[in-house]
C-alpha positions as CSV (number, residue, x, y, z in Angstrom):
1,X,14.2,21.1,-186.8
2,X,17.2,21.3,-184.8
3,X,20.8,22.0,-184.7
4,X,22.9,18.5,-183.8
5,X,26.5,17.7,-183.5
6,X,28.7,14.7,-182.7
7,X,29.2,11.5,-184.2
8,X,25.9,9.6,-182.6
9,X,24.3,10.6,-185.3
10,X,26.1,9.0,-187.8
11,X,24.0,5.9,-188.4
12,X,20.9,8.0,-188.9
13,X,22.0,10.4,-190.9
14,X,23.8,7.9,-193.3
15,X,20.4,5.7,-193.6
16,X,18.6,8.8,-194.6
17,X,22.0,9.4,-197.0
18,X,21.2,5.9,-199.0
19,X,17.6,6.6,-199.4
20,X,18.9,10.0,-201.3
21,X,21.9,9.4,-203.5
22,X,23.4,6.9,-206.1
23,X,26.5,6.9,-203.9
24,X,26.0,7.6,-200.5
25,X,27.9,8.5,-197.4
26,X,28.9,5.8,-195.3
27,X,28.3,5.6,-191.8
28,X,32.1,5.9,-191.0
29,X,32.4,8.9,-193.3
30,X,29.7,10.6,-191.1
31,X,31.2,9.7,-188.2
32,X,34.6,11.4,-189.6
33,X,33.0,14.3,-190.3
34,X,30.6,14.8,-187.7
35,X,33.7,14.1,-185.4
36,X,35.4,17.5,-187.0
37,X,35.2,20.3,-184.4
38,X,34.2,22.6,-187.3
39,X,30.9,20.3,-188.3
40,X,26.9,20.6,-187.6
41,X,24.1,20.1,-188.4
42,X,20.1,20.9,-188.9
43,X,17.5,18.5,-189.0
44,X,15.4,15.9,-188.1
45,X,14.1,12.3,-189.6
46,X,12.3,14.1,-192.5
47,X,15.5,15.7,-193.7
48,X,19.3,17.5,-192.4
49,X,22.0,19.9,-193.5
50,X,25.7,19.4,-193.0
51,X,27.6,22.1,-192.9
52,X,31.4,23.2,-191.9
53,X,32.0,26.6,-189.9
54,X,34.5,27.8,-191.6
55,X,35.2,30.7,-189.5
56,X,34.0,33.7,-191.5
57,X,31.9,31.3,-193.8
58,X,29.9,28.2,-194.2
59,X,30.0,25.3,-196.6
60,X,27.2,23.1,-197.2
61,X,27.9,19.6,-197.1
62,X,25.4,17.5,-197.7
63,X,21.2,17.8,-197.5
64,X,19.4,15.5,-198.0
65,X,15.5,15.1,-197.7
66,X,13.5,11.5,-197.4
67,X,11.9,10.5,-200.5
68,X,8.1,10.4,-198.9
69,X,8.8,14.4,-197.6
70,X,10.1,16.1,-200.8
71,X,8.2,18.4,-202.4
72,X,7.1,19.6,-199.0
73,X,9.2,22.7,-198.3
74,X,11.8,21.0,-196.0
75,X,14.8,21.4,-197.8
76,X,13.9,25.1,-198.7
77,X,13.2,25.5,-194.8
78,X,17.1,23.8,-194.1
79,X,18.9,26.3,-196.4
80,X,16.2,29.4,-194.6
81,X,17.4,28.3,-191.2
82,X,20.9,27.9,-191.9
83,X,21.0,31.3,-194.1
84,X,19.4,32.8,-190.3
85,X,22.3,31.2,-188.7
86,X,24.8,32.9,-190.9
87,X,23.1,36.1,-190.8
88,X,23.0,36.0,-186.9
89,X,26.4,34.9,-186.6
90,X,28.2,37.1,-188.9
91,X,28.9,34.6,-191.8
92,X,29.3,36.4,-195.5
93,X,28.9,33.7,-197.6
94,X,28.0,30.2,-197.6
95,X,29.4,27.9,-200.3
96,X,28.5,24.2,-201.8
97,X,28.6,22.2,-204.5
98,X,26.2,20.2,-206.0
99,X,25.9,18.1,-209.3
100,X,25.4,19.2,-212.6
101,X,22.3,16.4,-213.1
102,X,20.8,17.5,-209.9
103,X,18.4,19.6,-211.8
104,X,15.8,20.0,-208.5
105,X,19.1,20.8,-206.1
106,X,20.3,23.7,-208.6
107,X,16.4,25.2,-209.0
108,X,16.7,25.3,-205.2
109,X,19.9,26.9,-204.6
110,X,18.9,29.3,-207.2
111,X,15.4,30.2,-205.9
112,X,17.1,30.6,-202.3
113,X,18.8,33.2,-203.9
114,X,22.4,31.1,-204.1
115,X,24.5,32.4,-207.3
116,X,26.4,30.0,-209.9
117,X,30.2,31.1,-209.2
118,X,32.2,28.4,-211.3
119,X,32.4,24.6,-212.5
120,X,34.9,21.8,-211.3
121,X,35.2,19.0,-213.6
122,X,34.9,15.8,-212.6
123,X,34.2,16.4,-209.9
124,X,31.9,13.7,-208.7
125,X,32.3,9.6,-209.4
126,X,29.3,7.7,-210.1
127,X,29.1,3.9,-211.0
128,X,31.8,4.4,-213.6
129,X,30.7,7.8,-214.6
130,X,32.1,11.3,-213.7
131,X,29.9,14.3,-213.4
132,X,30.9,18.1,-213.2
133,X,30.1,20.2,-210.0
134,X,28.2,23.3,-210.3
135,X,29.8,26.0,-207.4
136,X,27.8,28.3,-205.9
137,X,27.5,31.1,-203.0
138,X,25.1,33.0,-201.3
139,X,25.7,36.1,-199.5
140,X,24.3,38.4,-197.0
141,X,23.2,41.5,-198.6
142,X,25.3,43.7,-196.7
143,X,27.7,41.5,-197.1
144,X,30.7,43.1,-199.2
């Protein structure tokens, strides 16, 4: 896997997107963000992480993983890699949010040793329904 930035990968990125979610990113919203001087990302075909730099921090975008490669230790591997690039880089803490019916997303932020910090309400919009967002962190552990 490896690190990419720029808006040329947009179309990509939001093909694997619609193969993921009820309510994907567009290609345009990838653009945007992948546009935004503080936005990468890690990946390849089989799966990718967005994340912003947020100068002493990170915030996980989006991952997602194609259906025919899940179960395989990819997305596990994206959050590793990234967790080495904050730990290299002097990041304390890496945030996301992910939804409360992802059950698979919250065992894996949990068993890569992310911690449940709050709940917004609401938060996400799908086909007529909203869902809450769980928060969570992870930080370095010597991190204060």
């Amino acid at each position: 896997m490896s690190q990419f930035k720029g808006s040329s990968y947009a179309s990509a990125l939001a093909t694997l997107h619609t193969l993921c979610f009820v309510d994907p990113w567009s290609e345009d919203n990838f653009r945007n963000i992948l546009n935004l001087p503080t936005t990468f990302g890690i990946g390849d075909e089989k799966g990718f992480i967005l994340y912003s730099d947020l100068g002493d921090d990170l915030e996980i975008l989006t991952i997602a993983v194609h259906p025919d490669y899940r179960r395989k230790g990819i997305a596990t591997n994206l959050i590793k890699e990234l967790q080495n690039f904050a730990q290299k880089n002097q990041k304390g803490k890496i945030f996301l949010e992910v939804n409360v019916k992802n059950t698979p997303a919250v065992q894996l932020y949990l068993k890569n040793g992310f911690i449940q910090s709050g709940i917004r309400k609401n938060y996400y919009h799908e086909k007529g329904q909203t869902f809450d967002a769980l928060c969570f962190y992870w930080q370095q552990k010597n991190s204060a």
